[in-house]
C-alpha positions, 0 to 999 in steps of 0.5 A: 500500500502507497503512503504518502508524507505530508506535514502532519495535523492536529487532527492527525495526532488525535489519529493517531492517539486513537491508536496509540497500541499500534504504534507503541504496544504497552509503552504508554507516550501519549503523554509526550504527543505535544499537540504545541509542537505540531501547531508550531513547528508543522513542517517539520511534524510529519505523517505518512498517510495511506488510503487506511490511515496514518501509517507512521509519524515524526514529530520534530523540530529544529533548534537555533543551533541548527540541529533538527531533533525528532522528538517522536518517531513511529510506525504502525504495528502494520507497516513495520519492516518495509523502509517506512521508518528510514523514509519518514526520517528522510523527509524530516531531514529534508525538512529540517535542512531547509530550516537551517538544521546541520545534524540531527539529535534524537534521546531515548531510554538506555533500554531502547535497544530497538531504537538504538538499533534503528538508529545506528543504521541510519548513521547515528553516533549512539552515546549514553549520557548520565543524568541527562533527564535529571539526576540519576536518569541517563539517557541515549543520545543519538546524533548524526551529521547532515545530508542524509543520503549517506545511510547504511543499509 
């Protein structure tokens, strides 16, 4: 099934808080879904839209240090495997360079194994940082250079 990635919608998070399982199973991130972000910063909020519903999302921005963080990235339990992740983080890199963004910058959890994983073959430095969520809570910040075009497979 043909998606297509268009800047993402208020109405397109209440989506895909609807069927937030399908996107993140037990983990509970609804929470993180900030509805200010997508209004703000929209053309770097992106949805990949297919003819039965969002099949993924990232949602991100670009800071005045021109480094394009995703916030949140995700893809539907359904559309997991086929590159959709890869291709959403490409159109972000899109967008974001546009803006003025030179690398980009993700964080999560030092369980995140998946994540990491993702994310080191897209090209991303995996570094662990202690007490960057406050004290005692170490995170995984994950940071590449700009273009995009250099993944690996």
């Amino acid at each position: 099934m043909r998606t297509q990635i268009t800047p993402a919608g208020v109405a397109d998070i209440h989506q895909v808080l609807a069927d937030h399982h399908r996107y993140w199973r037990d983990r509970d991130l609804r929470s993180l879904h900030l509805l200010a972000l997508v209004q703000e910063f929209r053309e770097t909020c992106l949805v990949a839209r297919a003819e039965d519903g969002i099949h993924g999302y990232v949602i991100g921005f670009v800071t005045p240090a021109g480094i394009g963080y995703v916030h949140l990235i995700a893809t539907r339990d359904d559309a997991r495997g086929a590159g959709l992740g890869r291709r959403l983080y490409a159109a972000f890199a899109d967008a974001a360079r546009r803006h003025g963004a030179l690398s980009l910058k993700a964080i999560t959890s030092l369980g995140n194994t998946g994540s990491i994983a993702f994310h080191r073959r897209l090209g991303f430095d995996a570094r662990t940082v202690d007490d960057y969520n406050g004290p005692g809570q170490a995170m995984v910040v994950l940071h590449r250079s700009l273009p995009f075009d250099a993944v690996r497979p």
